[in-house]
C-alpha positions as CSV (number, residue, x, y, z in Angstrom):
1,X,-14.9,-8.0,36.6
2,X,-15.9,-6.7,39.8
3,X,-12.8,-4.1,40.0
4,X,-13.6,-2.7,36.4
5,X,-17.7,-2.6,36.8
6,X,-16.6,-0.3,40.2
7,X,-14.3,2.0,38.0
8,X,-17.0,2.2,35.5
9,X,-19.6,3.1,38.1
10,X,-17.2,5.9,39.9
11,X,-16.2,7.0,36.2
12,X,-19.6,7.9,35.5
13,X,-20.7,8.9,38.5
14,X,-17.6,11.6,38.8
15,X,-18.3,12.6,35.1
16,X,-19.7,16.3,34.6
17,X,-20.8,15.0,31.3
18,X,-20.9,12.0,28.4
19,X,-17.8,13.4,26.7
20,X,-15.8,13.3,29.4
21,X,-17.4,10.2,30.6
22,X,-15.8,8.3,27.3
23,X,-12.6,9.6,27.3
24,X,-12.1,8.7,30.9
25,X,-13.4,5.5,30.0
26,X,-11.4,5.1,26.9
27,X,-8.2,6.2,29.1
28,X,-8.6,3.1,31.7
29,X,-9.0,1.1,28.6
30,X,-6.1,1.6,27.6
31,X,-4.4,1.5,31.6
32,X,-6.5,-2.0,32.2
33,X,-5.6,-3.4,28.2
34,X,-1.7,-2.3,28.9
35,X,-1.1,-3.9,32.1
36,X,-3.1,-7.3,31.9
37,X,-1.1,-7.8,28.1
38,X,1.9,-7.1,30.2
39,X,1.2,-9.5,32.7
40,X,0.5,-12.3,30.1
41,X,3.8,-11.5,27.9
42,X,5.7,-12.0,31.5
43,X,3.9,-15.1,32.3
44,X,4.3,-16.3,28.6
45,X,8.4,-15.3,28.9
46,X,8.4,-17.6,31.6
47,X,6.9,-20.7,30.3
48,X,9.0,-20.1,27.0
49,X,12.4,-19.6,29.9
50,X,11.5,-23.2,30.9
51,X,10.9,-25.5,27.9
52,X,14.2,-23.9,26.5
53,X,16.2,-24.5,29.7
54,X,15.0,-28.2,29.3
55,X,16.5,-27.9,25.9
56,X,19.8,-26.9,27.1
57,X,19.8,-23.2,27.1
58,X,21.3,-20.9,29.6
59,X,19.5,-17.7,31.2
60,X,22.0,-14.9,30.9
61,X,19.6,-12.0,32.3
62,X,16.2,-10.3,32.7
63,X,15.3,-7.3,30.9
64,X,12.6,-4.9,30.6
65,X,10.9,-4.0,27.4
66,X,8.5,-1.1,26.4
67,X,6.4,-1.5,23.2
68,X,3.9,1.0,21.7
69,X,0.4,-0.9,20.8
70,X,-2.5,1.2,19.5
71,X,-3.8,0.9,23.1
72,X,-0.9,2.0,24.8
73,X,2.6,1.0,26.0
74,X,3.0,-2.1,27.1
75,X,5.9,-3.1,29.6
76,X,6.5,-6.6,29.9
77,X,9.8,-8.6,31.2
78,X,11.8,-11.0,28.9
79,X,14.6,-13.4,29.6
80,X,18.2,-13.4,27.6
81,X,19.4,-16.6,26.7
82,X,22.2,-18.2,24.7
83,X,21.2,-21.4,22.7
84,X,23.5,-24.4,22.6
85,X,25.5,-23.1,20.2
86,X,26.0,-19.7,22.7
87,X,24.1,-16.9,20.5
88,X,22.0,-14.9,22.0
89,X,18.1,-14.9,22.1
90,X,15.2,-13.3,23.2
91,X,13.0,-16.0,23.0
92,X,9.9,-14.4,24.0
93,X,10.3,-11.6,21.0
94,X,10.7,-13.8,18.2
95,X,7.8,-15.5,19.4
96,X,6.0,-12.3,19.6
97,X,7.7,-11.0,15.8
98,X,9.1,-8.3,17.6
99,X,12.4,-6.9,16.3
100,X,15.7,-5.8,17.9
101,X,15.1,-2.1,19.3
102,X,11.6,-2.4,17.7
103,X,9.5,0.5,19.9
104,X,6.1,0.1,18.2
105,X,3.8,-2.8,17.2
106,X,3.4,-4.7,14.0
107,X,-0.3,-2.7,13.9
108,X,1.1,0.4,14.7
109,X,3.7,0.9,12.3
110,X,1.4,-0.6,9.3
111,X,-1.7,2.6,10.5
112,X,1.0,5.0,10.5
113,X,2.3,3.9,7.0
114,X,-1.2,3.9,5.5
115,X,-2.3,7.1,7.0
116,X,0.9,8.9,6.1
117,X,0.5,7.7,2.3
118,X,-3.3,9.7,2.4
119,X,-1.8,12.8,4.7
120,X,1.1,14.9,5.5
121,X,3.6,13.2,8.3
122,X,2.9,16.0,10.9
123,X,-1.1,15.4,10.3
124,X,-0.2,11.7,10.6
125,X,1.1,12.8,14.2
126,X,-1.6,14.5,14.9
127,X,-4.7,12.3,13.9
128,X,-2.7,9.4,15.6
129,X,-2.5,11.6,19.5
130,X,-6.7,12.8,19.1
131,X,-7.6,9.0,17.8
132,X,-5.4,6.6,19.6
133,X,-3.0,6.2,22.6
134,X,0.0,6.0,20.6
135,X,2.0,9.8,20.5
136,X,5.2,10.4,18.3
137,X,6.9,12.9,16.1
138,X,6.3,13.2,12.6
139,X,9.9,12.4,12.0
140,X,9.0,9.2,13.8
141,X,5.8,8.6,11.3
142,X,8.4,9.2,8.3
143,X,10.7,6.3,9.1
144,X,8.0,4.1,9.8
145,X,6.7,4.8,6.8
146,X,10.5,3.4,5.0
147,X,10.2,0.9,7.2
148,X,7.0,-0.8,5.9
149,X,7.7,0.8,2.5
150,X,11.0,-1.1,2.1
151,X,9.3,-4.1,3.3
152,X,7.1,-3.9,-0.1
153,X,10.0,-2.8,-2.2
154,X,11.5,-6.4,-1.1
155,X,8.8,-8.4,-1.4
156,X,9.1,-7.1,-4.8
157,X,12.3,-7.9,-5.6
158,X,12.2,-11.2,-4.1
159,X,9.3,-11.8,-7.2
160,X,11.7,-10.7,-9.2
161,X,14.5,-13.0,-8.3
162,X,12.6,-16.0,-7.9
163,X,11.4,-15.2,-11.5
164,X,14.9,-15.0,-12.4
165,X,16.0,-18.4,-11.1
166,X,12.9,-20.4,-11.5
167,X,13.1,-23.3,-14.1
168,X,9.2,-22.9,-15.3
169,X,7.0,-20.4,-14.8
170,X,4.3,-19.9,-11.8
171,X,1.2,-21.9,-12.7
172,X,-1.0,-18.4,-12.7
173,X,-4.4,-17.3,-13.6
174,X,-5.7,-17.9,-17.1
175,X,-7.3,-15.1,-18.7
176,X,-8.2,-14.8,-22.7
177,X,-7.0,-10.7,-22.5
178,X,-5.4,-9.0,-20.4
179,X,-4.9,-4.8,-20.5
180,X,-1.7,-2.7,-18.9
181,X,-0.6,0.7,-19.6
182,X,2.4,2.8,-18.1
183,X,3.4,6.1,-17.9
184,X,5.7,8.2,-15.9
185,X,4.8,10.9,-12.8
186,X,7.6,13.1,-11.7
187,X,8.0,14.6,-8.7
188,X,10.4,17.2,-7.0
189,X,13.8,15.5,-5.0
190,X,15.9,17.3,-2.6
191,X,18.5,18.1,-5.1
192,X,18.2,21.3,-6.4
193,X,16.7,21.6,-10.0
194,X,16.4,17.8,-9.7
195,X,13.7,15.5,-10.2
196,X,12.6,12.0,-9.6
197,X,10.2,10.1,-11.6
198,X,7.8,7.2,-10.8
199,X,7.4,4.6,-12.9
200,X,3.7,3.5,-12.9
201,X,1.9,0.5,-14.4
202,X,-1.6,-0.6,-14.3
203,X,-2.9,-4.3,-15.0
204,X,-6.3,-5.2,-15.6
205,X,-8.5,-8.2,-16.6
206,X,-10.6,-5.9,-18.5
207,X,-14.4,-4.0,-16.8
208,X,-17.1,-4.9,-14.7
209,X,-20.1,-3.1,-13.5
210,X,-21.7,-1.9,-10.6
211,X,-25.2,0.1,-11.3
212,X,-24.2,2.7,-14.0
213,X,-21.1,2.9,-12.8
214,X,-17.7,1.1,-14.5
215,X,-14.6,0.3,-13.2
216,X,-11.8,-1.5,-13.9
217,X,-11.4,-5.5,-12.9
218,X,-8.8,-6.7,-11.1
219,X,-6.7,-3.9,-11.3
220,X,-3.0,-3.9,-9.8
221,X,-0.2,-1.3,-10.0
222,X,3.4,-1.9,-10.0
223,X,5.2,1.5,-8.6
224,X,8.9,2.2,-8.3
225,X,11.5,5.1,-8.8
226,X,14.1,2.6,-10.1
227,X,15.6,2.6,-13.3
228,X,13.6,1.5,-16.4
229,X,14.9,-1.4,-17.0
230,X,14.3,-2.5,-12.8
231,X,10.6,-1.1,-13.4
232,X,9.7,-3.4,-16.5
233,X,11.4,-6.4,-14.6
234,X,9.2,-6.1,-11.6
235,X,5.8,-5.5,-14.2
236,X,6.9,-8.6,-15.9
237,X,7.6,-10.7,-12.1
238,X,4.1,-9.6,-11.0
239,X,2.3,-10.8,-14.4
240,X,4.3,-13.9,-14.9
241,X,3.9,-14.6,-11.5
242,X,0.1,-14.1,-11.0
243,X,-1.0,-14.9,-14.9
244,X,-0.8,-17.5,-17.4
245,X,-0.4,-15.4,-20.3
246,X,0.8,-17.8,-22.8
247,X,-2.8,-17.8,-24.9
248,X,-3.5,-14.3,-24.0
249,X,-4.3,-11.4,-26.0
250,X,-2.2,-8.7,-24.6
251,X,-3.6,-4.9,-25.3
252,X,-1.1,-2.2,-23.9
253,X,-1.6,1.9,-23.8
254,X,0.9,4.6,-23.1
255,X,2.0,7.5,-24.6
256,X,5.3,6.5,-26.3
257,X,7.5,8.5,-24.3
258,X,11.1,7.2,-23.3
259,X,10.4,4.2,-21.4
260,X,7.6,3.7,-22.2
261,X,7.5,2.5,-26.4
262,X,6.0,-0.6,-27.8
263,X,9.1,-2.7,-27.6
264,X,9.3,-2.6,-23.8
265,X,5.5,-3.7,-23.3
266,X,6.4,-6.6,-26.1
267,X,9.7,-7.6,-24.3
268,X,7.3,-7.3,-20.7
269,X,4.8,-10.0,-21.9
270,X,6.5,-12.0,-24.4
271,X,5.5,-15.0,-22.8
272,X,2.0,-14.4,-24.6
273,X,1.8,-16.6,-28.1
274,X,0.5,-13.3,-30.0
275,X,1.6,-10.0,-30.7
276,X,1.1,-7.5,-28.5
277,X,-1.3,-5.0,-29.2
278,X,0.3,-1.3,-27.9
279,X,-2.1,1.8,-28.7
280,X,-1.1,5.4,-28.5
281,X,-2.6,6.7,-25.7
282,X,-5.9,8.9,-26.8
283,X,-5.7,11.5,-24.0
284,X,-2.2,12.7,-24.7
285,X,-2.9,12.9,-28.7
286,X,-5.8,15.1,-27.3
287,X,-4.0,17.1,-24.9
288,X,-0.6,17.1,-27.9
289,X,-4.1,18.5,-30.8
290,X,-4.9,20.8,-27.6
291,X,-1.7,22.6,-27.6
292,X,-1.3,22.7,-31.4
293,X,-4.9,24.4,-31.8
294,X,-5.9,25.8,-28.8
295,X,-8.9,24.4,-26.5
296,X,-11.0,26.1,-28.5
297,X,-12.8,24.6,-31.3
298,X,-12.3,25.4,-34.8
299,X,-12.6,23.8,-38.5
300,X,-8.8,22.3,-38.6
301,X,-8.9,21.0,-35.2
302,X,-12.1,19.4,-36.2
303,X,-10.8,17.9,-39.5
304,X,-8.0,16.4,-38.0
305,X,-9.8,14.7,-35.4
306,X,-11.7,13.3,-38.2
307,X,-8.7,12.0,-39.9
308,X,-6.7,10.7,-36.9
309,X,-10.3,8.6,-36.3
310,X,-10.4,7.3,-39.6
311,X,-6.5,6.8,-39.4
312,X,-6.0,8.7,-42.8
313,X,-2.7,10.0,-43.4
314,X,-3.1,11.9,-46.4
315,X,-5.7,13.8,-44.9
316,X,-3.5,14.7,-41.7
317,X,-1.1,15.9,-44.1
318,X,-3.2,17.9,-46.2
319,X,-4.8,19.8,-43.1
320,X,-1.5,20.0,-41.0
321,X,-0.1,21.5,-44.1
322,X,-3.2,24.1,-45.0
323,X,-3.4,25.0,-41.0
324,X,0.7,25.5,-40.9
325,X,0.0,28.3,-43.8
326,X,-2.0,30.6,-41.8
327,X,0.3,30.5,-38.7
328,X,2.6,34.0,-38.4
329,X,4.1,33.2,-35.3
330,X,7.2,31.3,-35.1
331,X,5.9,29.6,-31.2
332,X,2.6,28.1,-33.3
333,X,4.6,27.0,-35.4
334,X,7.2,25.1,-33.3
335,X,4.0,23.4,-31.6
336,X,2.2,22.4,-34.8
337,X,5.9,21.1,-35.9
338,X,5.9,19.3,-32.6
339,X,2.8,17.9,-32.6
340,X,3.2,16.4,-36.0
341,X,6.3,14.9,-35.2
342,X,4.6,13.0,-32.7
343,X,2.4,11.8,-34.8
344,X,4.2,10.8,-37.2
345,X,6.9,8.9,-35.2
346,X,3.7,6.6,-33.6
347,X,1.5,6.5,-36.9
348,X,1.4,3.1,-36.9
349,X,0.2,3.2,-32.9
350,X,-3.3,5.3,-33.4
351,X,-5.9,2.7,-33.3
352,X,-8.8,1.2,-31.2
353,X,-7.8,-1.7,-30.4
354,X,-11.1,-3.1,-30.6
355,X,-10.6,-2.6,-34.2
356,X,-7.7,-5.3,-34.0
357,X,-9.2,-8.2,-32.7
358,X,-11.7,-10.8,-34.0
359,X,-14.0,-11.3,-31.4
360,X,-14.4,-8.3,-28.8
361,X,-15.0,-9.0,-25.1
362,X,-18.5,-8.0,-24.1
363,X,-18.8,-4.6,-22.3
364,X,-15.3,-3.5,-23.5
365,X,-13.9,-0.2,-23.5
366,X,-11.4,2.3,-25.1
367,X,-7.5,2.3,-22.7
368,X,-6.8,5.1,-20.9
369,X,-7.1,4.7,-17.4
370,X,-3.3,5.8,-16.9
371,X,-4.4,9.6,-16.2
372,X,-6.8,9.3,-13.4
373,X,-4.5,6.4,-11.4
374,X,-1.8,8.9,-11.4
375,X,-3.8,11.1,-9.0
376,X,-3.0,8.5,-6.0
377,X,0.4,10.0,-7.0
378,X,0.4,13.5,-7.5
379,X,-2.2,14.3,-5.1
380,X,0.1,13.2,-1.9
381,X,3.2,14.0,-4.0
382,X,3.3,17.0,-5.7
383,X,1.0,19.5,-3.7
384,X,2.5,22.3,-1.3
385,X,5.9,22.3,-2.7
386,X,6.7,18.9,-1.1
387,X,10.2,17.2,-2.3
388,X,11.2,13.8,-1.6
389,X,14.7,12.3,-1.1
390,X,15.3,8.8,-3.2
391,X,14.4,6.9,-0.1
392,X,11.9,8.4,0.9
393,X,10.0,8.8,-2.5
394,X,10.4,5.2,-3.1
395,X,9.0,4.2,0.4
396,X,6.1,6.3,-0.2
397,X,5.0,4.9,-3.9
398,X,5.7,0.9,-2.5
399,X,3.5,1.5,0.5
400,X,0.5,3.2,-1.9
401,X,1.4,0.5,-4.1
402,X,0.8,-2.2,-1.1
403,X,-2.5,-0.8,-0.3
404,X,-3.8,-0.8,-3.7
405,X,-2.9,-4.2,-4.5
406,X,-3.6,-5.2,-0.7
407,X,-0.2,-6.6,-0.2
408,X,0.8,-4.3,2.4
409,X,0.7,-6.3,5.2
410,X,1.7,-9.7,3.9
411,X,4.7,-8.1,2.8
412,X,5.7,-6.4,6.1
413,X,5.2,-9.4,8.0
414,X,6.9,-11.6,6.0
415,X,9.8,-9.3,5.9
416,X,9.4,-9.8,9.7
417,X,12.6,-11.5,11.5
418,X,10.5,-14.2,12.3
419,X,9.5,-16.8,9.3
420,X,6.4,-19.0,9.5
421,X,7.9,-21.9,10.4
422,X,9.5,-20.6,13.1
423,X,6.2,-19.1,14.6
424,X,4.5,-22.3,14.0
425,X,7.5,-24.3,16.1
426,X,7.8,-21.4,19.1
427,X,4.1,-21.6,19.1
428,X,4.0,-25.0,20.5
429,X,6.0,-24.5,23.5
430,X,2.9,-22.2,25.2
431,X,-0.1,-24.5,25.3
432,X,-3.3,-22.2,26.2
433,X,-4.0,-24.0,28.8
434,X,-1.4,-23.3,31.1
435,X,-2.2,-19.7,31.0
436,X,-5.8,-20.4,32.1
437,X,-4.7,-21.5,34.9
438,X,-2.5,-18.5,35.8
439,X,-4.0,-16.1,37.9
440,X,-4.0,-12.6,36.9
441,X,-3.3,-9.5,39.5
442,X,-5.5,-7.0,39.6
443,X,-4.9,-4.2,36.7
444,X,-3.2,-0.7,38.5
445,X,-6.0,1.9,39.3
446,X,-9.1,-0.5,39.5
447,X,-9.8,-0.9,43.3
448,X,-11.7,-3.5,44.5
449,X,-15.3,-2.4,44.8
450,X,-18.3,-3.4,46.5
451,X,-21.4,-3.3,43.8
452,X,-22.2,-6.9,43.0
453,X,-22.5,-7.2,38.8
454,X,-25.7,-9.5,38.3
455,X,-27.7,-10.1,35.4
456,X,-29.0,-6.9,34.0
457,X,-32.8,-7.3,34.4
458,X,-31.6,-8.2,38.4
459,X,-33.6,-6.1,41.5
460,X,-29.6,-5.6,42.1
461,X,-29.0,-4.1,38.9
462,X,-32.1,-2.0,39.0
463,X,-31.1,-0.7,42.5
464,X,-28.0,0.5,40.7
465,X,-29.4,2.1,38.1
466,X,-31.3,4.0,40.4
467,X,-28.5,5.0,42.1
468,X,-27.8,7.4,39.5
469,X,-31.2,9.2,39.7
């Protein structure tokens, strides 16, 4: 304590100002963090060397290790052994849950795939070098962004698997209605004239209140660029496996596109004992009337509001028809055409669904949340002429994914080499204990000074603040 209170004091007193005082402080942070956590992974290696060797393993060699922590690189010296059975181990890194040829901390490369799903890679970089001690290339911050986004997109299909092959289903939550919509966001690939799209879901327990403000309760997303039928199977893992659904009123929005109909959100939650209830979705029969009649208001647009409301078909007719007969121009009349269409096929969709069951929930609410959750998409996706290889697209939505539903982490260190029993069994080999009673060499760079640290109201301490004077 002695060493760092005289590299403080010399710091400070060397400092031509407070800013520089704190970075240099923040610098021999990191310098005194680095080398002491390098001292205990050595000491730790060698406790870890001996209870194997009394287990009948065989050192092979010593090697040197260098791994990126938020603080700084850490160098630390680990022992290769063979087992009984002659593979080869690092012992001390699968106690640690460090990988083969893994360069950067579990921490690390979790910050870098969370900041990279709000910002660019190269910004990523960049906020990482002014903020932290770690430094890399943004083609580094894209791969360890894969990294933890694969580790999501297994989790993920894990569920699904387990789903597959389990005998009953999960013992979940119980809930008296439960809401999901879908719908689609595409984004630009790398192949030219190609896109890709994102399949995106949304499940909710219904809405809750904070103040004035409303917000949805409970809500998870299910994210992927895999085909439909690989989408719908992990929506229907997630809810199966989180929900007991069986006596649950199932209400589902979207807006009928391909992919997306009523017969995939029925198929999704058939484990519910009642139909489920799938509405149209109101903002694209809004943004399809829009199109047909311009933003502008006007006596058909109006009428036909009215009638889609009261869910009155010969009144749609009669005023698609009597609007149709004023139109000149053969575009108008392709979108009117195309608008009615779309009504027509989903006729049986427009409802509130409030209107369809017998006893509403209390502070419930029209669906149509879809529109303003696709924003965590298209606002890192689809902005600056960005396009996004298969890979890489599908990284990026599992890691957003993660963070919304807070799974991220759990995921990546459970896709970790090392499983939970082994860390609980390693663990045992290094009682605390013996470390206390290693001693610790003095950090590089803190020399050994000569101003006693007492208690701070001390005459000793108040001589030293007057040094400074």
């Amino acid at each position: 304590m002695d060493n760092i209170i005289s590299k403080l004091y010399k710091i400070i007193k060397e400092s031509s100002d407070l800013i520089a005082t704190e970075e240099s402080i923040q610098l021999y942070m990191y310098e005194v963090f680095t080398e002491l956590l390098g001292d205990i992974f050595i000491h730790i290696n060698q406790t870890i060397k001996e209870q194997k060797q009394q287990e009948g393993w065989k050192v092979k060699r010593e090697d040197w290790k260098t791994v990126q922590f938020i603080f700084g690189s850490v160098r630390y010296r680990r022992t290769l052994m063979a087992d009984q059975e002659n593979q080869n181990h690092y012992p001390l890194d699968e106690w640690l849950g460090i990988r083969k040829y893994q360069r950067h901390s579990p921490l690390v490369e979790v910050k870098v795939a969370e900041l990279a799903s709000k910002c660019t890679y190269r910004d990523t970089a960049e906020t990482l070098k002014e903020w932290t001690a770690v430094t890399m290339s943004h083609q580094t911050v894209g791969s360890l962004l894969k990294r933890v986004g694969e580790a999501q997109a297994h989790e993920d299909e894990e569920m699904v698997i387990e789903l597959e092959e389990s005998a009953a289903l999960p013992e979940g939550k119980k809930v008296d209605y439960f809401y999901a919509e879908a719908d689609g966001v595409f984004v630009r690939g790398t192949t030219k004239k190609k896109s890709l799209e994102v399949h995106h879901a949304i499940v909710y327990e219904g809405w809750q209140k904070n103040g004035k403000r409303v917000s949805l309760k409970e809500p998870k997303a299910i994210m992927t660029t895999k085909k439909t039928a690989g989408f719908w199977a992990e929506v229907q893992a997630f809810t199966a496996t989180h929900y007991a659904l069986q006596h649950a009123q199932i209400i589902t929005n979207s807006d009928g596109g391909p992919g997306y109909t009523a017969d995939k959100f029925q198929e999704t939650f058939s484990q519910s004992n009642y139909p489920v209830l799938n509405q149209l979705d109101a903002y694209h029969i809004f943004q399809g009337l829009n199109r047909a009649f311009g933003v502008q208001s006007n006596l058909f647009k109006q009428n036909i509001h009215q009638a889609l409301k009261k869910h009155d078909l010969e009144a749609l007719t009669i005023w698609l028809d009597t609007y149709e007969s004023t139109l000149e121009e053969t575009q108008a009349v392709e979108k009117l055409t195309s608008f009615r269409t779309y009504l027509l096929r989903n006729w049986d969709r427009i409802f509130d669904w409030r209107e369809k069951v017998e006893q509403v929930p209390k502070d419930a609410r029209g669906l149509g949340a879809m529109e303003s959750n696709q924003r965590h998409i298209s606002y890192r996706m689809k902005k600056r002429g960005m396009h996004w290889s298969e890979v890489g697209c599908e990284a990026m939505v599992k890691v957003k994914q993660g963070i919304l539903n807070q799974t991220l982490r759990e995921a990546y260190l459970h896709q970790q080499t090392r499983s939970t029993r082994q860390q609980r069994k390693v663990k045992q080999t290094v009682r605390v204990s013996s470390l206390m009673h290693q001693k610790t060499r003095q950090s590089v760079g803190a020399k050994k000074g000569t101003i006693p640290f007492y208690a701070p109201h001390s005459s000793a301490m108040g001589q030293l603040i007057k040094s400074f004077r």
